[in-house]
N, C-alpha and C positions, 0 to 999 in steps of 0.2 A: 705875405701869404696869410698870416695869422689875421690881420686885419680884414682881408676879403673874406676869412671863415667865420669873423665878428658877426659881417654882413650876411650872413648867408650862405655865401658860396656857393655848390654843389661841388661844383668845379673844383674849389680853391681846398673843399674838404677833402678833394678823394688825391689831390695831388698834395698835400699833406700828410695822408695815410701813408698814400703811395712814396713821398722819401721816407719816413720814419717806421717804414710796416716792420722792414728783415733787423735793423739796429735794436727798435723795441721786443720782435720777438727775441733774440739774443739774448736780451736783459731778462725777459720772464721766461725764458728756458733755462738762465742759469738759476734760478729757485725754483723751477716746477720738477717735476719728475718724466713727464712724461712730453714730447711735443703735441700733442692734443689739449690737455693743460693748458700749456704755455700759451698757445694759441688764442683758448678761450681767455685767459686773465688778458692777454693782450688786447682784443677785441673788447672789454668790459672796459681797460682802460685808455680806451682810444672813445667808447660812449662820455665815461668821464669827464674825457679831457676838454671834447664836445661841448658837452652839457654848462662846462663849466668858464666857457671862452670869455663871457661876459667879464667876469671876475679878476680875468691877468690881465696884468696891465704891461704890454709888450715894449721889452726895453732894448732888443738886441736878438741876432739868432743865436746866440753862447745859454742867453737866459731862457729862451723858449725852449730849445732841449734840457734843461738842467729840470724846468717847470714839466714837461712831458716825462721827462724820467722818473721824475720825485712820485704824481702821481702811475706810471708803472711798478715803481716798488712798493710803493703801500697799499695797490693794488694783491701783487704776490701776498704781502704780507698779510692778507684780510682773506685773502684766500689759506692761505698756511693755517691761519687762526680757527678758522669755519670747521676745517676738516679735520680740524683737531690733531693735526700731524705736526704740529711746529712743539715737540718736546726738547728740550733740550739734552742732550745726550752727557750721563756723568758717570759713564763706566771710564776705566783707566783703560785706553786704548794703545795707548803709545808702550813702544818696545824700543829697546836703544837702536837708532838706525845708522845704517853707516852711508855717510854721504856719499854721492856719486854725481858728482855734477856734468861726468860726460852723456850718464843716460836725461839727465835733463835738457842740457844744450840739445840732444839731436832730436825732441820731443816737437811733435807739431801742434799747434795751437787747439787743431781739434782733437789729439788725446790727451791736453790739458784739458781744455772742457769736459772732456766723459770723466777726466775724471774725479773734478767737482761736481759733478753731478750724480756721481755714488755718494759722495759725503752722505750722514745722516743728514734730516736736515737741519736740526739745528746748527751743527757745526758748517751747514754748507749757507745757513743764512747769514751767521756775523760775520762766516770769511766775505762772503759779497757784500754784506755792506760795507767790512773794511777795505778791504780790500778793493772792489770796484766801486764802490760808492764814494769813498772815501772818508766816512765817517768817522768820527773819533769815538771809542769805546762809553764814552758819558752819551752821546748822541743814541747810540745803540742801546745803551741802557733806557735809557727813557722811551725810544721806540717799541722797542722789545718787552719793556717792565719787569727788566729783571738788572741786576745789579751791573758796574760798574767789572767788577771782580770774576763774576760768572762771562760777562762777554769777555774780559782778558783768556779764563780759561780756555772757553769754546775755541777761540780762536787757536789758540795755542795749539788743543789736540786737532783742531782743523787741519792745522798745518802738518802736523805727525802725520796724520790719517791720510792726507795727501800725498803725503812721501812715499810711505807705502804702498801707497796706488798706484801708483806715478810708477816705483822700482817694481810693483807687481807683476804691473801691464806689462812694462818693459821686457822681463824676462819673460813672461809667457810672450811675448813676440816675437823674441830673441829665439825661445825654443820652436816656435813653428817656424821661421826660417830656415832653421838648422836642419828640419825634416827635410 
């Protein structure tokens, strides 16, 4: 596929779009705020990706997603940067929380999504890179340009901040059912 979109394709471009359209919007919804956002970084990094065909040199379909990913996330992140919204958050947020792992078990996928996507966003970008990217904290540092130390923290209160959200949700759910 990637080879007929070398050549030109039309064809081969839009049935490329068309598998990776809803996986990449996923990936740039979980650092945008908004889905219109998400949307538009998507769209800039599918121009990108385009533009940029010449240049990869295609070894596998494992690599060619890893290669469209990479360029979606440093997309967001150029987006984050622009808008001047990518601060990284250093208030003390976390409270002692008490685990509940029954209301996580019965959590569905998309109200874990919603609710990284309240994270500030600093804390909501080194949890996705760690976390879904898989990056190691040095990795992050250097992307980010900020310490080693500081992505350990972010992450940390990400995760707090999560919990939270997570047991927030949960009860204000809990309580409208009960209505």
């Amino acid at each position: 596929m990637l080879k007929e979109c070398k050549k030109g394709s039309i064809t081969a471009h839009k049935y490329l779009y068309d598998t990776y359209a809803l996986q990449m919007f996923l990936l740039c919804r979980r650092y945008m705020k908004s889905d219109v956002l998400a949307e538009e970084v998507m769209m800039n990094g599918f121009l990108k990706m385009f533009h940029s065909l010449q240049q990869f040199s295609y070894q596998d379909d494992i690599s060619a997603l890893a290669w469209i990913k990479k360029i979606m996330v440093n997309e967001c992140l150029q987006v984050l940067r622009q808008k001047n919204s990518f601060l990284l958050t250093t208030e003390e947020v976390a409270n002692e929380l008490v685990s509940n792992n029954d209301i996580i078990a019965k959590l569905s996928a998309d109200e874990i999504f919603k609710a990284i996507t309240q994270l500030p966003v600093g804390y909501r970008t080194v949890f996705n890179l760690y976390v879904m990217e898989e990056m190691s904290h040095k990795e992050i540092a250097a992307l980010l340009g900020i310490t080693e130390g500081t992505s350990k923290s972010q992450l940390s209160k990400a995760r707090s901040v999560l919990q939270q959200l997570i047991i927030q949700n949960n009860r204000d759910y809990a309580g409208r059912k009960a209505r």
